[in-house]
Backbone as JSON, one array per atom type, in Angstrom:
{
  "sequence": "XXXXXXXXXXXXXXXXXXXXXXXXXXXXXXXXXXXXXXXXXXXXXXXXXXXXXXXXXXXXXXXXXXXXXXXXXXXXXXXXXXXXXXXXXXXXXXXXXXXXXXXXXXXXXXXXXXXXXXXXXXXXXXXXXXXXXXXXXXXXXXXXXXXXXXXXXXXXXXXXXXXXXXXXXXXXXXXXXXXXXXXXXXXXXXXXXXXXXXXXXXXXXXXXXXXXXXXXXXXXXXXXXXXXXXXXXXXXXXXXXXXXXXXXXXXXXXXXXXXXXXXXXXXXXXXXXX",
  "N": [[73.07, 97.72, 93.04], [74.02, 101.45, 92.31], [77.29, 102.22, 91.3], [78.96, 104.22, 93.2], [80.54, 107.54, 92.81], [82.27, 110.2, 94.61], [82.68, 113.98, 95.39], [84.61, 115.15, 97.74], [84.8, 117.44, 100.18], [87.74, 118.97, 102.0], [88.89, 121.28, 103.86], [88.13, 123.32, 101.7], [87.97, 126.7, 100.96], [90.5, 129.36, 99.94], [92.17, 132.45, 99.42], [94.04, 134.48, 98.38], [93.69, 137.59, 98.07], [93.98, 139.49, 100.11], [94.43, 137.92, 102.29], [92.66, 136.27, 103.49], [90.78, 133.41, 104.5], [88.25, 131.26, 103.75], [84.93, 129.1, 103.52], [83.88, 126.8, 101.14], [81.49, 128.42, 98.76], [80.09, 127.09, 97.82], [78.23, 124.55, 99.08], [77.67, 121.49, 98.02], [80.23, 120.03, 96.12], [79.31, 118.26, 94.3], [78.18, 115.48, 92.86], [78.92, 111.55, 91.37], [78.1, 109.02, 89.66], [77.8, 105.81, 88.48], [76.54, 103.15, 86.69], [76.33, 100.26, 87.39], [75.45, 98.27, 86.07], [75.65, 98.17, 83.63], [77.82, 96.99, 80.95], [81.07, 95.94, 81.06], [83.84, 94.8, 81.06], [86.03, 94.74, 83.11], [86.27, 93.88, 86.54], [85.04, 95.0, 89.51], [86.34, 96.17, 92.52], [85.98, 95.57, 95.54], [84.92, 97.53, 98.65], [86.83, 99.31, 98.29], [88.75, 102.26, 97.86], [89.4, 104.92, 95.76], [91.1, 108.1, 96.16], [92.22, 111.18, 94.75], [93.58, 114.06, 95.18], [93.18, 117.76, 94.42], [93.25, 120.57, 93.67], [91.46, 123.54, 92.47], [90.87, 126.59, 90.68], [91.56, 130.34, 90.18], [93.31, 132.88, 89.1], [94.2, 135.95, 88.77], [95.3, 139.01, 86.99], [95.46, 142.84, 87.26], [95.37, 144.83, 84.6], [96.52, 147.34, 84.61], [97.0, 151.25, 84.55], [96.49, 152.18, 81.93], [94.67, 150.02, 80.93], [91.84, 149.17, 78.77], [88.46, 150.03, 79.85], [86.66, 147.69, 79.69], [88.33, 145.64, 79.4], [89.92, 145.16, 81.82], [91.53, 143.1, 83.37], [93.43, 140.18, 83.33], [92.66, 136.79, 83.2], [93.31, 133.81, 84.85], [91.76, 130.29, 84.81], [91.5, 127.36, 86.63], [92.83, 123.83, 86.74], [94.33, 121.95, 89.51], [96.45, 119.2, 90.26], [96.96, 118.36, 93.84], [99.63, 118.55, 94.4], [100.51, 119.92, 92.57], [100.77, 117.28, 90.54], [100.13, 115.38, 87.62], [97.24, 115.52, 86.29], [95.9, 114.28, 84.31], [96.65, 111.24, 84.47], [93.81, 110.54, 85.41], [91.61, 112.15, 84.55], [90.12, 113.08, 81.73], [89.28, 115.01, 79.96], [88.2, 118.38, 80.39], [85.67, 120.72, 80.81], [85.62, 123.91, 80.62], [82.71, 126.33, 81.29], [81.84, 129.75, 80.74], [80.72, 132.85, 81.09], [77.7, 133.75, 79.9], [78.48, 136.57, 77.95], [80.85, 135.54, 77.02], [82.29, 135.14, 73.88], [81.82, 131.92, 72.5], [81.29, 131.02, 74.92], [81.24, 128.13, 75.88], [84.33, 126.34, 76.43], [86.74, 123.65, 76.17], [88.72, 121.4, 77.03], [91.51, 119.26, 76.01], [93.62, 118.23, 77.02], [95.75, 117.88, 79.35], [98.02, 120.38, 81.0], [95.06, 121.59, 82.46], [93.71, 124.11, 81.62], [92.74, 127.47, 81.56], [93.02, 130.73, 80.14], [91.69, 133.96, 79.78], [90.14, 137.3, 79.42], [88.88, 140.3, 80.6], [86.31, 142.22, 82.41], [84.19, 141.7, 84.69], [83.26, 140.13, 87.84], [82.5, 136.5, 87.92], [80.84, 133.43, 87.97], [82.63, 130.22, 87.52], [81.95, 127.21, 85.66], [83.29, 124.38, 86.13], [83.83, 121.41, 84.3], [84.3, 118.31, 85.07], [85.24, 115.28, 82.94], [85.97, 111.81, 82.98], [88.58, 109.27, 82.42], [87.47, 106.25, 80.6], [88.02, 104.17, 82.34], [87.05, 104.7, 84.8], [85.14, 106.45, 84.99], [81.7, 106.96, 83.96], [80.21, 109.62, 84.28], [80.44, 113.11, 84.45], [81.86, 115.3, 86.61], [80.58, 117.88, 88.02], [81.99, 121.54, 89.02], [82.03, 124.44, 90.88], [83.28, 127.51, 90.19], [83.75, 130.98, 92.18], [84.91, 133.62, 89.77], [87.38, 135.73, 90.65], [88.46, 139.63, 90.8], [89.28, 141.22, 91.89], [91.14, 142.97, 94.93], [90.58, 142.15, 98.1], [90.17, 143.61, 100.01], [89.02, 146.54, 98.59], [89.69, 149.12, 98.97], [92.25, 149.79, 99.02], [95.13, 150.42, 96.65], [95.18, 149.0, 93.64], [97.34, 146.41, 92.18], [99.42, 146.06, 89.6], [101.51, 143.9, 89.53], [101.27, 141.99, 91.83], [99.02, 139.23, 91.69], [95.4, 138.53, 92.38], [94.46, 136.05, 93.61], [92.5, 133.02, 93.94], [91.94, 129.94, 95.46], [90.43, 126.3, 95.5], [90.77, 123.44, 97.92], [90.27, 120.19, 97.26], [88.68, 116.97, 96.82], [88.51, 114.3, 95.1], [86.37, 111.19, 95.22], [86.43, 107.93, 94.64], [84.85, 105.15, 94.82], [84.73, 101.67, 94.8], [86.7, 101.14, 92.73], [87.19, 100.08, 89.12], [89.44, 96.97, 87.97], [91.3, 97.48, 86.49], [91.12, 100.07, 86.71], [92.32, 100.95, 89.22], [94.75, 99.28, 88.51], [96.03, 100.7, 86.89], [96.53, 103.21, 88.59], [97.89, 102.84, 90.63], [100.57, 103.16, 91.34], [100.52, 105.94, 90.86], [101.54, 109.31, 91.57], [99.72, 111.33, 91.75], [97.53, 110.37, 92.96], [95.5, 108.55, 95.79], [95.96, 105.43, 96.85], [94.77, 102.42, 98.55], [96.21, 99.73, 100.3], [96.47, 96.64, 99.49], [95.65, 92.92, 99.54], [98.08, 91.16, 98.91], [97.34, 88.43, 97.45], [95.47, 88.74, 95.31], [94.99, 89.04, 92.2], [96.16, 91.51, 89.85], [95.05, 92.84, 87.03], [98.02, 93.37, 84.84], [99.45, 96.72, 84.7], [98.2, 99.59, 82.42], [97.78, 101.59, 79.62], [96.67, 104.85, 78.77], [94.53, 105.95, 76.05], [96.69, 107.17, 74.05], [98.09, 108.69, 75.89], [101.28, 107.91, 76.39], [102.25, 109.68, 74.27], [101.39, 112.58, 75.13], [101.95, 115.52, 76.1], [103.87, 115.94, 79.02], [101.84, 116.76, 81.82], [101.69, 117.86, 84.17], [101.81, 120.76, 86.98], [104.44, 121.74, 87.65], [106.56, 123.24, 86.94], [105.37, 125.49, 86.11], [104.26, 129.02, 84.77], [103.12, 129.97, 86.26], [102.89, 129.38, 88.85], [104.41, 130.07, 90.36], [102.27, 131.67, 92.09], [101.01, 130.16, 92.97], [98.7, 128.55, 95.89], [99.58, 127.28, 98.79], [98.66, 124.71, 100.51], [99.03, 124.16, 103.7], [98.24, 121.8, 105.05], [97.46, 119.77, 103.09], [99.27, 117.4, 102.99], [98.9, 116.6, 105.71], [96.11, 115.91, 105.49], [96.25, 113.64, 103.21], [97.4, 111.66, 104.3], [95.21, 110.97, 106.49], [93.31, 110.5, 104.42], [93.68, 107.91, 103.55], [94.4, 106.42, 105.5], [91.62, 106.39, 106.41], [90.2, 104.95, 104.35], [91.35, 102.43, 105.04], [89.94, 101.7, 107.42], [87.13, 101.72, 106.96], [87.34, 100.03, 105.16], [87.77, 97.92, 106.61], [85.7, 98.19, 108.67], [83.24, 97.67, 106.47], [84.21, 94.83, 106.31], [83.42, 93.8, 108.68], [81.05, 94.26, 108.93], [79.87, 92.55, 106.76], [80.21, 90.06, 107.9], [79.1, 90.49, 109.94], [76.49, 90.24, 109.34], [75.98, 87.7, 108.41], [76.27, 86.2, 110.27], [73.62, 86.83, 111.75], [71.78, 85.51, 109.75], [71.91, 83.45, 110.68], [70.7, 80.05, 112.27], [69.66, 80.59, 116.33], [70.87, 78.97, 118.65], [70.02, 77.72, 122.07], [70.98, 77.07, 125.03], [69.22, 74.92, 127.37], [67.22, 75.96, 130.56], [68.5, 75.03, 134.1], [66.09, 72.86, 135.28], [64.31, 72.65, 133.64]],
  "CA": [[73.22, 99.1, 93.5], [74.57, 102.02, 91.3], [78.19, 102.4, 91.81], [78.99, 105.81, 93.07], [81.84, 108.31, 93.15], [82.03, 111.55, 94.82], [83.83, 114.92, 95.72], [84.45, 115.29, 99.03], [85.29, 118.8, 100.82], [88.77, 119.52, 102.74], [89.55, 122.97, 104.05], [87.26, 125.17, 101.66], [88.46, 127.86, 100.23], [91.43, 129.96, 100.2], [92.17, 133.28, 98.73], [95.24, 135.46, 98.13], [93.65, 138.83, 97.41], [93.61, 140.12, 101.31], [95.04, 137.53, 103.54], [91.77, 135.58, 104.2], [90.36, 132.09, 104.27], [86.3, 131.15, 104.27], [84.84, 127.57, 103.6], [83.59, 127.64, 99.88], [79.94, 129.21, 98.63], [78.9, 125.79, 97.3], [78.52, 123.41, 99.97], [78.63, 120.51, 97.23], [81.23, 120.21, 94.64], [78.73, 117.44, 93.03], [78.39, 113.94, 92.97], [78.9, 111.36, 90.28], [77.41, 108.16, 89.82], [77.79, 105.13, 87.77], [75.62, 102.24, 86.49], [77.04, 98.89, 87.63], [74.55, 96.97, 85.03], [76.68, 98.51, 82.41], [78.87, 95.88, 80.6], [82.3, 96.31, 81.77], [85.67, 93.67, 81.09], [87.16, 94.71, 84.35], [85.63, 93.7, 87.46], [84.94, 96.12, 91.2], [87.27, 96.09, 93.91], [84.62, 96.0, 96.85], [85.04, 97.96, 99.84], [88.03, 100.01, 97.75], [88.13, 103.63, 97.35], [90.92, 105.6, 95.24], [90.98, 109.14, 96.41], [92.35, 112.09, 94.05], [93.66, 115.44, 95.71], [92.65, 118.39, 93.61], [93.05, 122.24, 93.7], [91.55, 124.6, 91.27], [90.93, 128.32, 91.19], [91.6, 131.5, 89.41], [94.55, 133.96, 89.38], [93.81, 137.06, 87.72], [96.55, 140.35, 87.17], [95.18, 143.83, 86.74], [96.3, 145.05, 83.15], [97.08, 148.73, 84.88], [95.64, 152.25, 84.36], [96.08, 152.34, 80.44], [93.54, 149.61, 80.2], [90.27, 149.42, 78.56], [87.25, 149.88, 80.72], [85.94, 146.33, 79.3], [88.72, 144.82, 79.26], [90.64, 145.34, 82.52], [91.64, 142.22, 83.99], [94.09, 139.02, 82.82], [92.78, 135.99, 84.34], [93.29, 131.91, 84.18], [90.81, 129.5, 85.55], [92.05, 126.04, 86.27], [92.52, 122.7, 87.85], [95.75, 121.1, 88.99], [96.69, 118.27, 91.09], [97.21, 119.25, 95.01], [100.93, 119.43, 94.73], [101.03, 119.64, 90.99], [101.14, 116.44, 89.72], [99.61, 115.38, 86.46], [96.18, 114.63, 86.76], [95.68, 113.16, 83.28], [95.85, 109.95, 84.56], [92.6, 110.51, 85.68], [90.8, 113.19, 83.59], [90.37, 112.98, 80.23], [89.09, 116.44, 79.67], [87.48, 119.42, 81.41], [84.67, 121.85, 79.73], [84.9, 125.34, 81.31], [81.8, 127.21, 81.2], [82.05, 131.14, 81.16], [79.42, 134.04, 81.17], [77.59, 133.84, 78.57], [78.82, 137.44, 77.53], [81.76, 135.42, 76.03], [82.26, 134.06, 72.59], [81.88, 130.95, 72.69], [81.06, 130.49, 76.54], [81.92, 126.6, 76.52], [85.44, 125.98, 75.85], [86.8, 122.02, 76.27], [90.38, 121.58, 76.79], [91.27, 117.8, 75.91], [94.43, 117.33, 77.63], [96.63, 118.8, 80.55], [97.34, 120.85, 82.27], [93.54, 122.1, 81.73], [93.23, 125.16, 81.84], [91.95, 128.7, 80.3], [93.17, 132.23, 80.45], [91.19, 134.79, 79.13], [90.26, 139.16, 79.93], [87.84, 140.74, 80.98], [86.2, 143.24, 83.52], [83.76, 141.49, 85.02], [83.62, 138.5, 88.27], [81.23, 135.07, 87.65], [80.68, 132.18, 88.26], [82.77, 129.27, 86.26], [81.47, 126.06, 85.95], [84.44, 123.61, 85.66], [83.19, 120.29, 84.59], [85.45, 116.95, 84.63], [85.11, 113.87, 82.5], [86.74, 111.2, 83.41], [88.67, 108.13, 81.3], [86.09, 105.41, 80.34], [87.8, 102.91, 82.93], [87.03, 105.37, 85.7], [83.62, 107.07, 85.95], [81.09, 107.6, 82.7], [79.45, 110.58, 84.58], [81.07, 113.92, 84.81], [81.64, 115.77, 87.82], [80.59, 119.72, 88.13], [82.77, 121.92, 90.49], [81.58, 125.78, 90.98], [84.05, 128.15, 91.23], [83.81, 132.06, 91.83], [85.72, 134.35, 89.52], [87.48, 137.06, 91.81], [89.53, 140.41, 90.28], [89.5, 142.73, 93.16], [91.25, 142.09, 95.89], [89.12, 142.08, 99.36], [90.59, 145.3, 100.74], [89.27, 146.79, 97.76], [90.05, 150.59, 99.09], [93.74, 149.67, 98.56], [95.75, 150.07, 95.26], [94.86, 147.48, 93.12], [98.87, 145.97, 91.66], [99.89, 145.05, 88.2], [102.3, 142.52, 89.96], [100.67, 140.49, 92.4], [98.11, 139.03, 91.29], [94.67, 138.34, 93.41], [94.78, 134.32, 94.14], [91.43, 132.05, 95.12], [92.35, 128.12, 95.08], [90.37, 125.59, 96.56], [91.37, 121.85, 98.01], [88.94, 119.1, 97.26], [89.2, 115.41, 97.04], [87.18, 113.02, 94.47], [87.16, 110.07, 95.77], [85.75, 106.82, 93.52], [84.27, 104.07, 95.57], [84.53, 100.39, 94.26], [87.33, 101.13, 91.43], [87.37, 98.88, 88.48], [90.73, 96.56, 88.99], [91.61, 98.06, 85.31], [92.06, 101.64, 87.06], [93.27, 100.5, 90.17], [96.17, 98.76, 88.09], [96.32, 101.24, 85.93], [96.89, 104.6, 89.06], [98.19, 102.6, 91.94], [101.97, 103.97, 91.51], [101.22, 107.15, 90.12], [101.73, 110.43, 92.44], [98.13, 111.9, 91.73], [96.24, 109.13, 93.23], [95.86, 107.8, 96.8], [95.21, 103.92, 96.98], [94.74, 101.47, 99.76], [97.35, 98.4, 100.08], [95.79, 95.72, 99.07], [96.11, 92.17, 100.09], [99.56, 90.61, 97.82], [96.65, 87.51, 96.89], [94.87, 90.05, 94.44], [96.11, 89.22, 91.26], [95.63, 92.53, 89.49], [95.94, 93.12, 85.35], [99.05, 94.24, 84.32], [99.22, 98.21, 84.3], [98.04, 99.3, 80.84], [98.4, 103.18, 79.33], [95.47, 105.59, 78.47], [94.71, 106.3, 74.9], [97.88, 108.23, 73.15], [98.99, 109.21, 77.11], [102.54, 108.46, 75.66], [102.58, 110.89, 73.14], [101.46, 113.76, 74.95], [102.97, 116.21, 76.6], [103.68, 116.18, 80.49], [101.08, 117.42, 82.21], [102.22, 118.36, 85.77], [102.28, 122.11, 86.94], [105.24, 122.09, 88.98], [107.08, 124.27, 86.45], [103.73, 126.56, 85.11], [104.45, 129.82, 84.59], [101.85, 130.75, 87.59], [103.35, 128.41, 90.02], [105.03, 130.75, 92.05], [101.05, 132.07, 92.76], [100.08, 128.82, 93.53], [98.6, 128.29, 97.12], [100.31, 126.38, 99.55], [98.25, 123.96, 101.47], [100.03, 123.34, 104.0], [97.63, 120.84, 105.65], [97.41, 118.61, 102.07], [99.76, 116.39, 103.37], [98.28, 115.68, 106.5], [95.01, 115.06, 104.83], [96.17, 112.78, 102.44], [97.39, 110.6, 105.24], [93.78, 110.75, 107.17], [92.68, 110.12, 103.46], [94.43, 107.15, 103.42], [93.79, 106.4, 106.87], [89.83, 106.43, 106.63], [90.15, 104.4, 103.78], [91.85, 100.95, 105.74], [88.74, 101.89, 108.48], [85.88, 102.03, 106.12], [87.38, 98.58, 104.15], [87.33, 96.83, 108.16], [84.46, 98.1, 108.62], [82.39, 96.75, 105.6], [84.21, 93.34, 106.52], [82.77, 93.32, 109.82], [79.54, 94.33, 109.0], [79.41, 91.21, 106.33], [80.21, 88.65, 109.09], [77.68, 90.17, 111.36], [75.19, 89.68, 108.33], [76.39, 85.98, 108.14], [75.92, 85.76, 111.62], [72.4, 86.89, 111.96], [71.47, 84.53, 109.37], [71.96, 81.74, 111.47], [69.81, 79.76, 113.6], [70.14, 80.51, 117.01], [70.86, 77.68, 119.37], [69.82, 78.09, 123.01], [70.87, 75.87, 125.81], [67.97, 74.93, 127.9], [68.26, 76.33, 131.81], [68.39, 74.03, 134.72], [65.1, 72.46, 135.59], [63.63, 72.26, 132.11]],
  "C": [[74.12, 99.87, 92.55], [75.71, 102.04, 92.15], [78.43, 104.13, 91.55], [80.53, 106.37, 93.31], [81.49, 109.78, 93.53], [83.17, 112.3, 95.29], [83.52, 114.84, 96.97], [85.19, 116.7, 99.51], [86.26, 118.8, 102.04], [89.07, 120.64, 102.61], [88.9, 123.9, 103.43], [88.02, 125.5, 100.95], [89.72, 129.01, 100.16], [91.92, 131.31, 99.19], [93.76, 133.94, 99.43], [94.78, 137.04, 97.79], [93.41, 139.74, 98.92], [94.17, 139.42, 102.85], [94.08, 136.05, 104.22], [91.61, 134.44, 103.99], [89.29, 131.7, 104.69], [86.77, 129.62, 103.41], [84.28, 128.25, 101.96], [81.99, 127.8, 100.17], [79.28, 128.07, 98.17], [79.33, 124.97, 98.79], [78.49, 122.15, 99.34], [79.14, 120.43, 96.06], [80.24, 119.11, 93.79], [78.39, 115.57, 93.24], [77.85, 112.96, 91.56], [78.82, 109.67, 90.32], [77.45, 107.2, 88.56], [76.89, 103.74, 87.58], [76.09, 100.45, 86.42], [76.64, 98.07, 86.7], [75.74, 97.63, 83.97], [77.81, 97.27, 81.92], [79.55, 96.34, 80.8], [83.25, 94.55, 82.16], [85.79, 93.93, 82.36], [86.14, 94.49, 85.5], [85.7, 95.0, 88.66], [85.54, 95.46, 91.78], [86.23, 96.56, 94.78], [85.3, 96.35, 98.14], [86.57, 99.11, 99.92], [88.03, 101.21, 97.34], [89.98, 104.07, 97.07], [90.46, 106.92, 95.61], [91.72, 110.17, 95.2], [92.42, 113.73, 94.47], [93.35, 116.07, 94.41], [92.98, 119.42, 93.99], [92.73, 122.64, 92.46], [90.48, 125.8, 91.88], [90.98, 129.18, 90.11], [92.53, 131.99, 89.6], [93.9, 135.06, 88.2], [94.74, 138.42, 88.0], [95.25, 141.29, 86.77], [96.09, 144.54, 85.94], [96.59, 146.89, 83.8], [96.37, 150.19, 84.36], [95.54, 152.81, 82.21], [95.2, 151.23, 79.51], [92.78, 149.61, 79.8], [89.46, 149.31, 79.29], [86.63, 148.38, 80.92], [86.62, 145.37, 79.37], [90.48, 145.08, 80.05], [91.73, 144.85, 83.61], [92.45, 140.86, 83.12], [93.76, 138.21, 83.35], [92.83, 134.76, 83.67], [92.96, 131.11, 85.48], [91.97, 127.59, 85.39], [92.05, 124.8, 87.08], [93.53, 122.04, 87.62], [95.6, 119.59, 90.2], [97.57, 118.79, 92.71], [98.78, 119.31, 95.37], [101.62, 119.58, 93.44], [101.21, 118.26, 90.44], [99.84, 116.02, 88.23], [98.17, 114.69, 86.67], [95.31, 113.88, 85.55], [95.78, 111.91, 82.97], [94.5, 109.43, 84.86], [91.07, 111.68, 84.81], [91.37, 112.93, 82.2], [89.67, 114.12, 79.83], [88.28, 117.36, 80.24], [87.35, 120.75, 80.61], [84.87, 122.75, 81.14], [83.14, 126.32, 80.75], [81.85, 128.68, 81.76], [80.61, 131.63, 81.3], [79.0, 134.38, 79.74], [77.61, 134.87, 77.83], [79.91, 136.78, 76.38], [81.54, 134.97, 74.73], [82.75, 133.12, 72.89], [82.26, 130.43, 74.37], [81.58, 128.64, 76.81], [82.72, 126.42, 75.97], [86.06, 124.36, 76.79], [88.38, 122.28, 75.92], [91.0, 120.26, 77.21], [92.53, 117.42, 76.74], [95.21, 118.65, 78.58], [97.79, 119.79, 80.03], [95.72, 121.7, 81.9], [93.52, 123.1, 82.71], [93.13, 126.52, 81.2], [92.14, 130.21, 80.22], [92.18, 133.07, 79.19], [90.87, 136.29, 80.05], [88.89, 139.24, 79.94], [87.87, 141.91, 82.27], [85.68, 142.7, 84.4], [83.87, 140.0, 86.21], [81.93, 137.79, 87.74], [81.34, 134.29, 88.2], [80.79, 131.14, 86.92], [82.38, 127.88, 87.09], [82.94, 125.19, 85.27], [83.64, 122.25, 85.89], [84.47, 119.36, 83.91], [84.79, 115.87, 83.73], [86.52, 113.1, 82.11], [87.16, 110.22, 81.95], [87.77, 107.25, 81.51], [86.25, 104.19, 81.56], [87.57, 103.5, 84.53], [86.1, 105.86, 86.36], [83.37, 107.43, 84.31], [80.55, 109.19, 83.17], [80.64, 111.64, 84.71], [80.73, 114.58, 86.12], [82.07, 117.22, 87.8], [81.45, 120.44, 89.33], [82.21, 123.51, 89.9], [82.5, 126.94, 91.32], [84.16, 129.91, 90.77], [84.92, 133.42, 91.03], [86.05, 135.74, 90.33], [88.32, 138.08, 90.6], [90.0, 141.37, 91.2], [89.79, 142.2, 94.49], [90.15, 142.28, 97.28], [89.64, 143.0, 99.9], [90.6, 146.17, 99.2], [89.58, 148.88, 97.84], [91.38, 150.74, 99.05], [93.87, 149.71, 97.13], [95.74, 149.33, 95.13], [96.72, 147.44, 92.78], [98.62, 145.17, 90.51], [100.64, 143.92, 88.33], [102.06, 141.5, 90.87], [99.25, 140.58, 92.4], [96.57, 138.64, 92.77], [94.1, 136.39, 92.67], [93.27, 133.68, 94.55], [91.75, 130.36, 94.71], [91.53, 127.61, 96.64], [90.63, 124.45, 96.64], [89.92, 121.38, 97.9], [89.6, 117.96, 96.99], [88.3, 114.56, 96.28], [87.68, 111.6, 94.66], [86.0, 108.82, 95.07], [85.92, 105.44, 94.37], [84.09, 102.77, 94.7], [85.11, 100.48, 92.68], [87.35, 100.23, 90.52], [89.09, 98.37, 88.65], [91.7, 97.25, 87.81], [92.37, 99.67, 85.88], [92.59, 101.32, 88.01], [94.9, 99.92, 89.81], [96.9, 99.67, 87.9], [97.39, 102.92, 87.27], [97.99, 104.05, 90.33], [99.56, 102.84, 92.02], [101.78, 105.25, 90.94], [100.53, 108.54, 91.16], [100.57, 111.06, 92.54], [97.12, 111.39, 92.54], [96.66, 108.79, 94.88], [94.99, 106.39, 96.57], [95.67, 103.09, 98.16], [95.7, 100.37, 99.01], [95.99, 97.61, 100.21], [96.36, 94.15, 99.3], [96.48, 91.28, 98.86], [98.49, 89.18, 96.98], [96.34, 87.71, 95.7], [95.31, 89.98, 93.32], [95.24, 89.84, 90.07], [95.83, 92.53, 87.97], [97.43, 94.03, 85.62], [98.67, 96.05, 83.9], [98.8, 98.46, 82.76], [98.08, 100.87, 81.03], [97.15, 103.3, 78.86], [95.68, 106.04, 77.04], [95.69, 107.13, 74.23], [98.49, 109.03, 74.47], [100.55, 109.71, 76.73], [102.71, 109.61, 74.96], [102.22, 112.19, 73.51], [102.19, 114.55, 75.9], [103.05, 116.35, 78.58], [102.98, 117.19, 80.79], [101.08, 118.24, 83.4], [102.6, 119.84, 85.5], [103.14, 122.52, 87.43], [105.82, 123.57, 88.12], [106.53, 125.49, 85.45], [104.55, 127.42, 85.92], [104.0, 130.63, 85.71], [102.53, 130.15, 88.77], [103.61, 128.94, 91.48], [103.68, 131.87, 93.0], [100.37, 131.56, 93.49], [100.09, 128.84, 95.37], [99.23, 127.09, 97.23], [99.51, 125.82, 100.71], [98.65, 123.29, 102.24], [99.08, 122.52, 105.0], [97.22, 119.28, 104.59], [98.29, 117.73, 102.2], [99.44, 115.26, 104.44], [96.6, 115.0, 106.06], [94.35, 114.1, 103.92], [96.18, 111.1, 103.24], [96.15, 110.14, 105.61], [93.25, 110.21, 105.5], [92.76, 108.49, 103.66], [94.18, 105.7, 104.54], [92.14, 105.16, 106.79], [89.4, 105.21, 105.71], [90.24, 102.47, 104.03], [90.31, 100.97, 106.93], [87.69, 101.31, 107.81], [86.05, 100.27, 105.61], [86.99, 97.57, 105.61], [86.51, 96.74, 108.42], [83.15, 97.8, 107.78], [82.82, 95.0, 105.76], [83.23, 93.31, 107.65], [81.35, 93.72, 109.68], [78.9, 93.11, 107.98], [79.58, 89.98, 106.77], [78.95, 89.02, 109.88], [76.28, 89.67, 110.24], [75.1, 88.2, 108.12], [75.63, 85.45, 109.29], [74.19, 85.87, 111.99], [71.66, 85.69, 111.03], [71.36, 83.08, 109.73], [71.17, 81.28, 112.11], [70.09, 79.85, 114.48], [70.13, 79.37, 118.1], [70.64, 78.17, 121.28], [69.59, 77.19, 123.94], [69.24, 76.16, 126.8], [68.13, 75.11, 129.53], [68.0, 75.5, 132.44], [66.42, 74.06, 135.36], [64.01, 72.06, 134.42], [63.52, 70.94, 131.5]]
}
């Protein structure tokens, strides 16, 4: 069976340009899929899922009334970790796709924090696509997200100082980790992982190509930060993450005993008088 990984949807959508909050316009962020025949050193953790909070979004300022017609808007597209933490233990780079008005519509931004400011007048639709490190997922995973500039009460003064906000929560969550990434995330703040039973004897943690050498990735102290939505339910849904995860592993045990069990011959005393 192919081994699969997918996004999963918490909470939707959230915007800053009016007050409001809708579910998002894609109903799926994607799904991403790997080829178990594939040679592969590190073995699957069966019945093991690493989860991966997520937010990304847009912020965009209006440049004020001595702007250009064409070019009226400051904005930066992006993707962080759901309370900022560095998510370059797990991404190894993320292609934006713009409107193809721009030059050079696909821009690739190899290491963290990933993400892309650029101007304009106009809203779109960006395509933010992930690819992962090699011990993680070969397939990339598409996410859809609408560029806003105006806020949603747009018969109000637009403001050069607060900006109009859309961030949404999501969750990729990678089913049957190799034990390579599992070693590799299972202390680090980005990642949720199931306890695992102390028998398990896991590789030694190991580091991602030139990781050392680059530069902390975490947004706590980005320049935008203080725009950043506040989910305040991403805590409790890391738990239930977390949660669902110990459920799901019980429940694939018990469904490979009852498979044991059916396999059996059944034995059937014989009733009285027989």
């Amino acid at each position: 069976m192919p081994h699969n990984s997918s996004a999963r949807k918490h909470g939707g959508e959230q915007s800053d340009g009016g007050g409001s909050s809708s579910k998002s316009q894609r109903g799926k962020a994607g799904r991403v899929t790997e080829d178990n025949e594939k040679k592969s050193s590190s073995k699957r953790l069966k019945d093991v899922e690493i989860s991966v909070p997520i937010v990304y979004g847009t912020i965009s300022f209006w440049l004020g009334k001595k702007a250009s017609e064409y070019n009226s808007h400051k904005w930066t597209v992006y993707i962080r970790g759901a309370s900022n933490e560095d998510l370059g233990v797990v991404i190894k780079r993320v292609v934006f796709t713009l409107h193809p008005s721009f030059n050079n519509p696909t821009r690739v931004v190899e290491a963290p924090p990933f993400e892309l400011s650029e101007s304009g007048w106009g809203e779109f639709e960006i395509v933010i696509s992930l690819h992962f490190h090699s011990d993680v997922c070969d397939k990339q995973l598409d996410l859809y997200h609408h560029l806003k500039l105006y806020p949603e009460d747009e018969s109000g003064p637009q403001s050069t100082k607060k900006p109009v906000v859309v961030e949404t929560y999501d969750e990729v969550v990678f089913s049957e980790p190799s034990e390579s990434f599992f070693a590799r995330v299972q202390n680090h703040q980005a990642v949720i992982v199931p306890r695992l039973s102390p028998s398990l004897n896991l590789p030694p943690p190991g580091s991602i190509d030139n990781m050392n050498e680059k530069k902390r990735g975490d947004t706590k102290d980005h320049p935008l930060s203080q725009w950043f939505m506040n989910f305040s339910e991403a805590d409790e849904l890391l738990k239930l993450a977390a949660a669902r995860q110990q459920v799901q592993a019980h429940i694939a045990k018990l469904r490979r005993q009852l498979n044991v069990l059916d396999g059996q011959p059944q034995q059937f005393k014989p009733t009285a008088g027989q």
